[in-house]
C-alpha positions in Angstrom: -32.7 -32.2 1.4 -31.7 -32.4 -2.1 -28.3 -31.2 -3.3 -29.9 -27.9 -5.0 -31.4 -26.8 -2.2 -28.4 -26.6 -0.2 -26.5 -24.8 -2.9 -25.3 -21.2 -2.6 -26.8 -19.3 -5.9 -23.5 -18.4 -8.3 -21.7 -15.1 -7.5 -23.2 -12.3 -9.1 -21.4 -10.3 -11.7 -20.1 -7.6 -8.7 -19.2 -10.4 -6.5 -16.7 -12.1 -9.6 -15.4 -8.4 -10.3 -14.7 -7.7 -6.7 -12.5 -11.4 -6.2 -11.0 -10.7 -9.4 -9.8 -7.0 -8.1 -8.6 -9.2 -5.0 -6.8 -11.5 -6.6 -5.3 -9.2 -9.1 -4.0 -7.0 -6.2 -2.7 -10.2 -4.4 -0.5 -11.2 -7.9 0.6 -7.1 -8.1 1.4 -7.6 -4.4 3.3 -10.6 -4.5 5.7 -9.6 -7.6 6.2 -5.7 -5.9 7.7 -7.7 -3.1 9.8 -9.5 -4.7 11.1 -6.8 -5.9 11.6 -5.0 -2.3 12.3 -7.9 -0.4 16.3 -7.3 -2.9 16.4 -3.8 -1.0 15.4 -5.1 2.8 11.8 -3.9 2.8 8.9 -5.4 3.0 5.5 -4.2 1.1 4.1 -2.5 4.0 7.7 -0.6 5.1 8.0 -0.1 1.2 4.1 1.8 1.1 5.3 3.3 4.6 8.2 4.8 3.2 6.2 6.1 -0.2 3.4 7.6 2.0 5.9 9.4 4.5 7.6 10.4 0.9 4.4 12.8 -0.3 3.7 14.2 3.3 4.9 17.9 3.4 8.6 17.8 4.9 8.4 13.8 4.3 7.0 13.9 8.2 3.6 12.4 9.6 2.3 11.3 12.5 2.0 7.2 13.1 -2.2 8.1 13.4 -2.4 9.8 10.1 0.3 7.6 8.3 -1.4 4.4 9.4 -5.1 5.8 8.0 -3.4 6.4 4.7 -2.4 3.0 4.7 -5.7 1.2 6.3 -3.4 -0.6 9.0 -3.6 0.0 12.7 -1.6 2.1 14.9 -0.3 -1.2 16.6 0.7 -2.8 13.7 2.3 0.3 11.8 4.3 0.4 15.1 6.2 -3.1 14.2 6.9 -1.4 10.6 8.3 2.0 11.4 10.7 0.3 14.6 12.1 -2.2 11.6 11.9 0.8 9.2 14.0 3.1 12.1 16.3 0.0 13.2 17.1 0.0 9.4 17.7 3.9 9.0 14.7 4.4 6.7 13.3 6.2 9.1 13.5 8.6 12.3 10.7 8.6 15.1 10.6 11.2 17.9 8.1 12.7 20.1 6.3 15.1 18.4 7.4 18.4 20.0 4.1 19.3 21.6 3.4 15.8 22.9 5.8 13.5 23.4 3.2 10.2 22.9 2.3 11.0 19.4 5.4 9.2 18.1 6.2 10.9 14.5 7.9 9.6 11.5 10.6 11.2 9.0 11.8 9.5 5.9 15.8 10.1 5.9 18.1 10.7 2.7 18.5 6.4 2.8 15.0 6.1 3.1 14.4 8.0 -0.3 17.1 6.6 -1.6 15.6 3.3 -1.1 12.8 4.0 -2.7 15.0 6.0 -5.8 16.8 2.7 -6.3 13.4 0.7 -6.2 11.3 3.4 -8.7 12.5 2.1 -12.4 11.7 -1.7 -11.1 8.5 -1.3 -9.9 7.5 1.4 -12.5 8.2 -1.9 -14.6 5.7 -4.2 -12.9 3.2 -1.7 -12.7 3.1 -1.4 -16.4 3.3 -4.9 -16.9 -0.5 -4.7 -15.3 -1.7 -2.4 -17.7 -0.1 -4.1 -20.6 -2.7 -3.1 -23.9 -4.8 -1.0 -21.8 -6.6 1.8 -23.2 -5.8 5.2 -21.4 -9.8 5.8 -21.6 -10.2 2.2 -20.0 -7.7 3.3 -16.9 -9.4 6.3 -16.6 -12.5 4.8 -15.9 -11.3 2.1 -13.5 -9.9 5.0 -11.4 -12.9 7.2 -11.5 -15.1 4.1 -10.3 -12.3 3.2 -7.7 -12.2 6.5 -6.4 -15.8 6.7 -5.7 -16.7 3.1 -5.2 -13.3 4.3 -2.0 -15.7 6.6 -0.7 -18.3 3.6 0.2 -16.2 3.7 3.5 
């Protein structure tokens, strides 16, 4: 066999966009930790405590909380007990079943995430750094539907 014809054919065009998106969202990921890691978080307690921040009464479920963030139940678990152990957050029984363990962001949970805002603001612009509005509104609109693939 020749060496061509063992050779994968080169990505396509989709294929370089999507490892790009990867490894830009690896970069973004890396520098937002540094920045939490100052405050005691990590990035999935820090993405915890910001989706338990927009739930109505800053309350949710570990199912629903860990579908909003694409992790498991299991490992959300780990999270919210160091989260708790911390005082970033409360977990109870929920009041009509006292397996469905629910979380609560407390006042030095948001004010975590108050003290992290202006730093991370900062190195999410620094992304978007000579980006056209038009050109972010695009990538959103084809990220939202390309989401709903799932």
């Amino acid at each position: 066999m020749t060496r061509q014809a063992s050779q994968q054919p080169p990505p396509s065009q989709e294929e370089k966009i999507l490892m790009a998106l990867v490894r830009a969202a690896e970069i973004f990921k890396r520098s937002s930790a540094a920045i939490f890691k100052r405050e005691g978080l990590s990035f999935s307690q820090y993405n915890a405590l910001r989706v338990l921040e927009a739930l109505p009464g800053g309350s949710g479920n570990l199912t629903e909380v860990s579908r909003a963030l694409l992790a498991s139940p299991p490992n959300l678990s780990g999270v919210s007990k160091r989260l708790e152990k911390n005082g970033f957050i409360t977990r109870c029984g929920a009041a009509r079943d006292e397996r469905v363990k629910l979380l609560t962001i407390t006042a030095k949970g948001r004010q975590v995430l108050k003290l992290i805002a202006g730093q991370q603001e900062a190195n999410v612009q620094r992304f978007f750094q000579g980006c056209p509005l038009a050109n972010k509104k695009a990538l959103a609109d084809f990220l939202r539907d390309m989401l709903k693939l799932e």
